[in-house]
Every structure is written in structure tokens, then in C-alpha cells.
C-alpha positions, 0 to 999 in steps of 0.5 A: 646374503648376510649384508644389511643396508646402511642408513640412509645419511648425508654425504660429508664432501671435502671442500678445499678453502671453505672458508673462503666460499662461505660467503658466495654460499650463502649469499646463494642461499639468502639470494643475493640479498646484497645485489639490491642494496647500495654497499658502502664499505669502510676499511682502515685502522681508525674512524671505521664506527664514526663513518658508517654511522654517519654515511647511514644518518646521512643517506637516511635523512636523504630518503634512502633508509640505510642501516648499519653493520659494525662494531656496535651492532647491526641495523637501522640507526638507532635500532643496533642488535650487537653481533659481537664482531666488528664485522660478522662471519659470513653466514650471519652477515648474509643472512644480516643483510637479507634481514634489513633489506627485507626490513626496507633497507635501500643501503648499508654501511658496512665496517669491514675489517682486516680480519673479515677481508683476510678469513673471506668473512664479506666475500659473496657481498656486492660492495659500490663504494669502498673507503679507506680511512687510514692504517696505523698500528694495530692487529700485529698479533694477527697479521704478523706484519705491517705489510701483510696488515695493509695487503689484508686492507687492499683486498677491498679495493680490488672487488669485482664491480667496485664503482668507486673508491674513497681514500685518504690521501693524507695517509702513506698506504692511503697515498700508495693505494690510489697509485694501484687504483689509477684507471682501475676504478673511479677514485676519490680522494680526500685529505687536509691541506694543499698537498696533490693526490697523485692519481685520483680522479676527484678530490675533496680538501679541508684547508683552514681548519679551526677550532670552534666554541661549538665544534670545527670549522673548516673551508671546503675545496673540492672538484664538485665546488666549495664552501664553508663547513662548521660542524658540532665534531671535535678534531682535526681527524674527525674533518678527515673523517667526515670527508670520507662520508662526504666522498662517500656520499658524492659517490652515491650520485647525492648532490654536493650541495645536500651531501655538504648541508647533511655532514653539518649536520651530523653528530658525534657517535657513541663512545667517539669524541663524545662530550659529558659535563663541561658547564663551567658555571656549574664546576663541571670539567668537560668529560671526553669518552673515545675509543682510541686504543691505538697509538694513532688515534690516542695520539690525534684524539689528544692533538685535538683537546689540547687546544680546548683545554687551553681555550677553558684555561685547564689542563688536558688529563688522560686517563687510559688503559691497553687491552690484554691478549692483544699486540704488547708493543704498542702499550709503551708508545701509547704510554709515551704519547700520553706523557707527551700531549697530556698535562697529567697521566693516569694508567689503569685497566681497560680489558686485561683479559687474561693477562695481570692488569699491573703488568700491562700498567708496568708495560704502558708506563715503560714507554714514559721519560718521567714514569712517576708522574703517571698515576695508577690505579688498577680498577677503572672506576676508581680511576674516573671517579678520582680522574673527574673528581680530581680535575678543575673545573677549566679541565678536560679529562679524556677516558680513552679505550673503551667508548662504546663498550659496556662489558669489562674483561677481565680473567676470562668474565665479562662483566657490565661496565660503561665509562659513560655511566661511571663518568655520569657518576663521577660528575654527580659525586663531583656535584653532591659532595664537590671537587676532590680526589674520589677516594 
């Protein structure tokens, strides 16, 4: 007597690491929605966007309709949804993949980064194929350290069920990967030039790369055969690219023969080596929007231009920034790199987030010889209108860091910004009121 019965209420359990089994818990409750789709995951520092795009275009002109999970969004080609990561929490990634398997999805190219793997974001997902693009320097304030970096990276590899691995051999961990892969699972391995992949089971090679009027050319030497490749891509690293889509593919059980007919036919992805302007007889410089914001892919995306500025006649121009709140050390690398591939340098803002955009400048031009040859201007839009307004019509003017992105951060606001648009703009200004400084 005197005693009341509590309500009647949920049971909270203690589950030690739940983070970690988020994914098998709801991949359960989605039902396993990954067990009925071919998986092809992309890991690696750079070039995550550019081969899943293309794995999905690819596998779908194949009659095997493959959609997208990564940094631009989620679904089939063409019909993205952001989702604000590149790869999403676990929750929402299982209940993405039951969605587009529902919507009568047969694969999915999927970006995974080092966080995803590192917080147990894609566990519960039943990965075929794993790709390895590369790894350089990125994501130090997270990671703390390269070797826990490249450690977070592996944990692919070692996925119960992997049927094949992807990877470059042209890259040190890429190379160090394959030796703790040999007879574990079926390896392919890929790279540029005559060098040996120690330890791979096939292997896929670009020799004679060259550049063309219209893209790249490149002679292909593989275990499944050879032949001559031209494709509409810029860059030497976009070859490297496309023959980890390629392997991908082959992976997949496509013949060689159609795997090599579709990567010809791909096409550069939003915001990657992506081309504005560049009709010499209508005074227009060739405008090239890229994402490259790690010292890596700035400097490879410059090696690339360089001999198609000088095959116009003009000079390559760069304009870059480096985000706020993210790893500091790599801004005066990036600087020196653009001070040493680029004919002429303007510093501006790209997200600074909460940080003062002029320090970041500051810290970006430390790393140059000659800092006052760079220009700065702070606000990113008058920095490409006066970069494209500026430049000769032989010119190429790379605008590095943001490419697909359409937001601006800046002091904790979000606020709507596309270096496409405001290239577009640029290139009609130029066209209206003809070649000056934008001011």
C-alpha cells in the first residue's frame, strides 16, 4: 500500500561503441538493402567524385542502372539530392541505399571517406569492389597524423566479402596497400608508365600519355589486352583516374573491349577540370573550375594546364583560396605551388569560415619566394571577374577549390556562391565591355 505504478516507458540499454554498430543496426532494419546491389567503393585523398561519377555513367549506358552516393549528392545520375557529406551517417546511408534499390538501382558508386570508415559510418554495407585513388595531405586536424590517415584509408580493404580491390600503384600507400593485400583478395592494379606492381594479380597501364586538341591520349597495356584510348578529360591524373574506373569495371565482369569503348566516352564531371569559354576567335580565355584544395591535387591540376596554356600561346593564371577551420599547414604548400606552375597568382577567399579571410591570404602567400607578385583580393567574385577580365585571350585561368560547390562560408553564414556562375558572368562582362581588369 501507499506505492503508485510508474508509467509505462521505454527501457534506455547502455551500448558500449554504438557508433560503430549504427550501420549493422540499420542496415537490419532497411534489410540489408546493400546484399542486392553491386557496391563499388571509392577511397583516397583526391579523384573520389571523378570515379564514381564515372563508374555510375558507365555501368548504366552497360544496362546496369547505377546511382551515386558522395560529395555532390545522392542518386541516380543526373538526379543528385545533396546530403551534405561526403559520405552520410549510417542511418541515412542505409536507408539512401534501400531508397535507390527500391527505385531500381542494380549498383551504386559509392565515395567513402577517411571519416566514414573511421566513425563506422559505412559499416553494415556489403562492399564488391574497393578503389584506392591515392592519399596525400588532407584532413590532419582530424586524423592527427599521416599514418593514422592512411590506416583509416585501409580499413576498406579489409572488408569481409571484398571481391576485388582497385589500386594505384603509382601512389606509396597505394604501392604498401597491395603488399598487405597479396593473396587476401583478387587486386588489380593501375598506374602510369613501365614501372612493376609488386604483388597485384592484373594490372591496367597508360604509357605515351599525351595531350590533345580535344582531351588526352594514351596507349593501354593491360593483363585483359591493349589498345589506343583518346578521351575528352584533361590531365595526366585524370588518365589515372579513368583506369581506376576502368579497373573497376573489369572488376565487374564488363568485357574489356566495352569497359574501354565507355571510359572514352566519359565526360568531365561538375566542378573537375571542367572547361568555360576558351573560343580564341571569340576573345574568350579558357576558364578551368576544379576542386583541387589539397596541395597534391593543386599541384597536378596546374602540371596538366601548363601545357595547354602554352599550346594557346598564353599564360597559365590561378586563382585559389584555402578553407578556414581546416588543416593550416597546407596553405603555404599550396601557395608555393601556385608560385611555382602558375605564370601569374591571385590569393582570395574560398570558405573561410570563422577564421579572418586576410590571415588565411597571409598564411597561403608565406609559402611563396616572391610574395609580391601574387595578387589578393579577398572577395571571391571580384577576384574571377578581375582574373578572367584580365586575362589574354591565349590564357588559361584555373579557379581552384570550390568546384561543384554552390555555398559560400563565410563567419558561421552559408550564403549562395558557384565559381561557374560567376565565371559565366565574367566571360559576359569580358564579352559586353571587352578585356580589362574587372574593377
Amino acid at each position: 500500500e501507499g506505492l503508485e505504478a510508474a508509467p509505462a516507458a521505454p527501457v534506455a540499454l547502455a551500448v558500449p561503441a554504438l557508433d560503430q554498430l549504427a550501420g549493422e543496426i540499420a542496415s537490419g532494419w532497411y534489410g540489408d538493402p546493400s546484399d542486392g546491389l553491386l557496391v563499388v567503393g571509392v577511397t583516397g585523398t583526391n579523384g573520389k567524385t571523378s570515379c564514381t561519377h564515372w563508374i555510375a555513367a558507365a555501368l548504366t549506358a552497360l544496362h546496369q542502372p547505377c546511382a551515386l552516393i558522395g560529395t555532390l549528392g545522392s542518386g541516380m545520375p543526373g538526379q543528385l539530392v545533396p546530403t551534405g557529406f561526403t559520405t552520410p551517417d549510417a542511418p541515412q546511408l542505409q536507408r539512401s541505399l534501400a531508397q535507390l534499390h527500391d527505385a531500381g538501382a542494380k549498383a551504386v558508386a559509392m565515395e567513402v571517406s577517411s571519416h566514414a570508415l573511421h566513425q563506422g559510418r559505412v559499416n553494415g554495407t556489403a562492399f564488391d569492389i574497393a578503389v584506392f585513388t591515392n592519399l596525400t595531405q588532407d584532413h590532419l586536424d582530424y586524423h592527427g597524423t599521416f599514418d593514422a590517415y592512411e590506416a583509416a584509408k585501409s580499413k576498406l580493404f579489409a572488408w569481409r566479402g571484398l571481391r576485388a580491390a582497385v589500386v594505384n600503384r603509382d601512389d606509396a600507400a597505394g604501392r604498401r596497400l597491395l603488399e598487405k593485400l597479396a593473396g587476401r583478395v583478387r587486386t588489380i592494379a593501375y598506374g602510369i608508365g613501365d614501372a612493376q606492381a609488386a604483388d597485384a594479380d592484373r594490372e591496367l597501364v597508360a604509357l605515351d600519355v599525351r595531350a590533345t586538341a580535344t582531351g588526352t591520349a594514351f596507349r593501354l597495356r593491360s593483363s585483359w589486352g591493349e589498345a589506343d584510348v583518346e578521351v575528352g578529360t584533361l590531365g595526366t591524373f585524370n588518365v589515372s583516374n579513368l583506369l581506376a574506373v576502368l579497373g573497376s569495371l573489369l572488376a565487374a565482369d564488363v568485357p574489356f573491349d566495352a569497359a574501354v569503348a565507355e571510359i572514352a566516352r566519359l565526360e568531365s564531371v561538375n566542378g573537375r577540370m571542367q572547361r568555360l569559354g576558351g573560343r580564341l576567335q571569340s576573345d574568350e580565355p579558357l576558364v578551368v573550375i576544379d576542386y583541387a584544395h589539397t596541395p597534391d591535387a593543386l599541384d597536378k591540376t596546374l602540371d596538366a594546364l601548363r601545357p595547354i596554356a602554352a599550346a594557346r600561346g598564353g599564360r597559365l593564371i590561378c586563382m585559389f583560396g584555402c578553407g578556414g577551420d581546416r588543416d593550416a599547414t597546407k596553405r603555404p604548400l599550396m601557395g608555393a605551388i601556385a608560385e611555382r606552375l602558375a605564370d601569374e597568382v591571385v590569393v582570395t577567399s574560398d570558405n573561410p569560415r570563422s577564421e579572418d579571410p586576410q590571415r588565411i591570404i597571409d598564411q597561403v602567400i608565406a609559402g611563396m619566394t616572391a610574395p609580391d607578385r601574387a595578387r589578393r583580393i579577398e572577395d571571391r567574385a571580384s577576384a574571377i571577374l578581375q582574373a578572367v577580365r584580365g586575362a589574354a585571350r591565349e590564357d588559361v585561368v584555373v579557379l581552384a577549390g570550390k568546384g561543384h560547390e554552390a555555398t559560400q562560408e563565410i563567419m558561421g553564414k552559408k550564403r549562395t556562391f558557384s565559381d561557374q556562375d560567376h565565371a559565366r558572368l565574367a566571360l559576359a562582362a569580358r564579352a559586353t565591355h571587352g578585356k580589362g581588369g574587372g574593377e
